[in-house]
C-alpha positions in Angstrom: 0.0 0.0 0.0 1.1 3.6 -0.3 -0.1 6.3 1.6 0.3 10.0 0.2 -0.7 12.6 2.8 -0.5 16.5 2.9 1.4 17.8 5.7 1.9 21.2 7.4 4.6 22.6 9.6 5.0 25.8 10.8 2.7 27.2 8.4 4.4 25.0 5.4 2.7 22.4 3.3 4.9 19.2 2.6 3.8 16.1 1.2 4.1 12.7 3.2 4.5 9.2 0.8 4.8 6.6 2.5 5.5 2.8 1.2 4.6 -0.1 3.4 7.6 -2.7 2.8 8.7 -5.6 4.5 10.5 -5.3 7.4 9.8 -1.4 7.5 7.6 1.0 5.5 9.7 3.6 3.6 8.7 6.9 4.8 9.7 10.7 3.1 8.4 14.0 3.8 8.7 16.4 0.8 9.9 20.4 0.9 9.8 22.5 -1.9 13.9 22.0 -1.6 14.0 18.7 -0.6 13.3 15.8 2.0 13.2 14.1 5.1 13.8 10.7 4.7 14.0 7.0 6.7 16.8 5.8 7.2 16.3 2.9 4.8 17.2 5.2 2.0 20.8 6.6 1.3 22.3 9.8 2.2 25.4 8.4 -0.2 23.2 8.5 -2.9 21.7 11.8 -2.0 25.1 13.2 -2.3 26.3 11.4 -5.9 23.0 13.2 -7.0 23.0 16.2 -5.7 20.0 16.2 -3.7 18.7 18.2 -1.0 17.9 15.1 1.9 18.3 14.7 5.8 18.1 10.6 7.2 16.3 9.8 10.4 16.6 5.9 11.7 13.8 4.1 12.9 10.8 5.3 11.9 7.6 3.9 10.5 5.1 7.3 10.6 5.0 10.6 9.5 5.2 11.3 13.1 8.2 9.8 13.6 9.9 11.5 10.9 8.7 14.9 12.2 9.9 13.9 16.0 13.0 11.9 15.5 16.5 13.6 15.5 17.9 13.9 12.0 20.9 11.2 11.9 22.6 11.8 8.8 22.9 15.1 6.4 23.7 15.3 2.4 26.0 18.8 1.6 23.0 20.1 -0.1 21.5 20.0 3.3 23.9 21.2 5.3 24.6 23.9 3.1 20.8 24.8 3.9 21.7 25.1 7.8 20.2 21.4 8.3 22.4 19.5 11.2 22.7 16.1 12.6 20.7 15.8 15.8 18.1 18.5 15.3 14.2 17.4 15.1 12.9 16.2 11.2 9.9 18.9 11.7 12.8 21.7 12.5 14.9 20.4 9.4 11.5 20.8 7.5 11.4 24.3 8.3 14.3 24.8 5.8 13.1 22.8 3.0 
């Protein structure tokens, strides 16, 4: 199943997709900028793209995404002020 969901943060629309996979769903939040991602997907390959993306481990919701520290960082989203450690809906507030 995939569940596609509008989001808002701070006054800011993003869009949700989930993908329910097995063992764990893949879960992304969407900015105008770029994303929020589980940590199923790779920061690696973020960078060799050039893409705008911030990794955070274990989740399985939207919620979790948005309350979960951000583990891991791409230069595109550093360079945006996004940090290791910080909260997915703060690192939101930049994209």
């Amino acid at each position: 199943m995939i569940e596609i969901d509008n989001i808002e943060v701070a006054g800011k629309k993003f869009t949700g997709i989930k993908v329910d996979t097995q063992p764990a769903p893949i879960v992304i939040i969407k900015g105008e900028r770029g994303f929020i991602m589980c940590g199923a997907l790779s920061i690696e390959a973020a960078n060799k793209t050039g893409m705008t993306a911030a990794s955070v481990s274990g989740v399985k919701t939207f919620d979790d995404l948005l309350n979960k520290e951000i583990g891991n960082v791409s230069a595109k989203a550093r360079e945006l002020g996004i940090k290791e450690g910080m909260l997915g809906r703060d690192a939101l507030k930049l994209l």
